[in-house]
N, C-alpha and C positions, 0 to 999 in steps of 0.2 A: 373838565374833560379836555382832553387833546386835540387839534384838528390838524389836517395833514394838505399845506398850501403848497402850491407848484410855483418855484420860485422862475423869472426869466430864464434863464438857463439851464431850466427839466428839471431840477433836482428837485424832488419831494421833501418839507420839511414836516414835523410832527409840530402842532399847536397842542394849544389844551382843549377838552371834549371829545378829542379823539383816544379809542383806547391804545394801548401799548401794543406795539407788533407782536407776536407770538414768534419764541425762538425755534428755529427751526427742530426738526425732530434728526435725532440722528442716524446715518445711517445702519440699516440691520446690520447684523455680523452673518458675515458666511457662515452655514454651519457645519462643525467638526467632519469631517471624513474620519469614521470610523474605521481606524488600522483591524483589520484581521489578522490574528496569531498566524494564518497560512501565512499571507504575504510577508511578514516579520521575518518570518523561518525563513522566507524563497531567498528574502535579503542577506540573509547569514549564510546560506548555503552557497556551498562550492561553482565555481566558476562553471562556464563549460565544455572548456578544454579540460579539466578533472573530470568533469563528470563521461567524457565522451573517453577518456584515459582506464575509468573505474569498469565503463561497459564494454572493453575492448579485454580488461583482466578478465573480466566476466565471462566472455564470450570464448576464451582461450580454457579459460577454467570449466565452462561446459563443454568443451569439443570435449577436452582430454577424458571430463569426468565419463561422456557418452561412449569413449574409448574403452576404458574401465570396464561400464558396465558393461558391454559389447560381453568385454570376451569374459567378465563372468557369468552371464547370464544366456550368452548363445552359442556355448561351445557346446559340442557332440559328447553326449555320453552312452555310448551300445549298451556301457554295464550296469547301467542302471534302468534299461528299459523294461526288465520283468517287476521293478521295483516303482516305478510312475505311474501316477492315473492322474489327473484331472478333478479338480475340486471347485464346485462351482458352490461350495455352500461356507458363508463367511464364520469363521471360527473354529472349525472342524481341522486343519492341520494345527492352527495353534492349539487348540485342546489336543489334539497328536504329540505335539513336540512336547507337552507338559508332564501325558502321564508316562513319558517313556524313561525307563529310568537311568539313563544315562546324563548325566545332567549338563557336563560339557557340549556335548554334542545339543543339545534346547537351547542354550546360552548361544551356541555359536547359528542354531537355523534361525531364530527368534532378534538376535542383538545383529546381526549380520545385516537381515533384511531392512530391520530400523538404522541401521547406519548409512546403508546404500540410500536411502532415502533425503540422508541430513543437508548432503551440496544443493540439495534442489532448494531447501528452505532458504541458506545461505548465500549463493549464484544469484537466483535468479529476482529477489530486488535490490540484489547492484547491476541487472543488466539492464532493467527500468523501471519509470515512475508505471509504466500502465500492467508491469508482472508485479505488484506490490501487492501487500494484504493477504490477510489470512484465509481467505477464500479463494484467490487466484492462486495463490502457491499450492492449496491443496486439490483444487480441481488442474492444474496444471500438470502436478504431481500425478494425478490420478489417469488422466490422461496418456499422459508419459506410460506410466508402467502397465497400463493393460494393453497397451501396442505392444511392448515388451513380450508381455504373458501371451499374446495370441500367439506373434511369432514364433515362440515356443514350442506351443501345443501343435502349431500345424507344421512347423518346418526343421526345428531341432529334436534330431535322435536321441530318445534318453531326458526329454524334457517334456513338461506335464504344465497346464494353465492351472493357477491357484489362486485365487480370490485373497485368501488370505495374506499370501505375500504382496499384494498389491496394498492393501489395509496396512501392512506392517513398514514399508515404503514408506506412504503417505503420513502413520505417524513419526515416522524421523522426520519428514521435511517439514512437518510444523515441529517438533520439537526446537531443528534448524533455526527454523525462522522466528520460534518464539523468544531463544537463549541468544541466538547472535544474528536473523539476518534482518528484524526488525527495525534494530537500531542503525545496522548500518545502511541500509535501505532510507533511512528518515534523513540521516548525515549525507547520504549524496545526492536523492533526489525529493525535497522535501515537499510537500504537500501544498500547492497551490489555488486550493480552494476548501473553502470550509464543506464540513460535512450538512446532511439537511436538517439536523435537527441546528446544530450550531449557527445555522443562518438565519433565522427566525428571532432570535432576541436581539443581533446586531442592526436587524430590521427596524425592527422595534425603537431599539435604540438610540439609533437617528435621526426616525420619525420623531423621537420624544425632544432631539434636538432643537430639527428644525420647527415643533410648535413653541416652544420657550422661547426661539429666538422671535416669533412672530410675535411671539404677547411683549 
């Protein structure tokens, strides 16, 4: 055995009968910080002078688009006031336009209103991260044009509130947003926090870090 005598001078020496020092343990490892795919993206995306650039196109691109619609949808028509009513029931103009048999004239009430709809999908998530998503754009959407349609019914001559052109709207601007304003919504202003299901296993997962690192 070792034994462990204190020489003049402090220093501790090891004999025999003493046992062997235990080496020291080492120290833990910090553990991983879990990168999130959001913050990846936030890193790869565009500066913020682009992005302040993209919402300024943005914003120019909705005045004008608002311009547009203005003067298609709130100009005066006398001659067609014995010909307007009011349709407060969803489907009912579009099954109109379907069995009439002129078929240019369906094409253009039906494809018309889903076009007028489409800037809103595409505009409005390059003007922000908080107008983004499939739900914002449609309820934004939805919003937008039954202001439209009252105005109509109460103030323009020749002009009638119709549910269904609101519905027909609405499907352009998710069309929009499904074929092109998705993507480019994701490329300028990219998603900063995971979603709630997606936070839950990275949870998990660092938890399962830091006990590995403890054992």
């Amino acid at each position: 055995m070792w034994r462990r005598d204190r020489s003049a001078d402090g220093a501790v020496t090891a004999k025999a009968g003493d046992p062997a020092p235990a080496a020291p343990a080492p120290p833990p490892e910090p553990p991983r910080t879990v990168l999130c795919e959001a913050e990846a993206e936030e890193r790869r995306g565009p500066g913020r002078a682009v992005r302040a650039l993209v919402a300024l196109v943005a914003l120019v691109g909705m005045v004008g688009f608002a311009i547009v619609l203005a003067k298609l949808t709130l100009n005066a028509s006398p001659a067609s006031v014995p010909l307007t009513h009011s349709n407060l029931t969803p489907g009912s103009s579009i099954r109109a336009y379907l069995e009439q048999p002129a078929f240019l004239e369906t094409v253009k009430q039906l494809g018309g209103n889903v076009l007028l709809g489409v800037p809103f999908g595409v505009l409005l998530p390059l003007f922000s991260r908080k107008t983004r998503g499939l739900v914002r754009v449609a309820l934004l959407t939805i919003v937008t044009m039954l202001l439209v349609e009252l105005v109509q019914g109460a103030l323009i001559t020749g002009r009638a509130f119709d549910i269904d052109d609101v519905l027909l709207n609405t499907t352009g601007a998710l069309l929009g947003y499904l074929l092109v304003g998705r993507r480019l919504g994701r490329a300028v202003h990219p998603r900063v926090r995971r979603r709630w299901w997606q936070r839950r296993p990275a949870r998990q997962k660092g938890s399962e870090q830091v006990l590995a690192t403890d054992r």
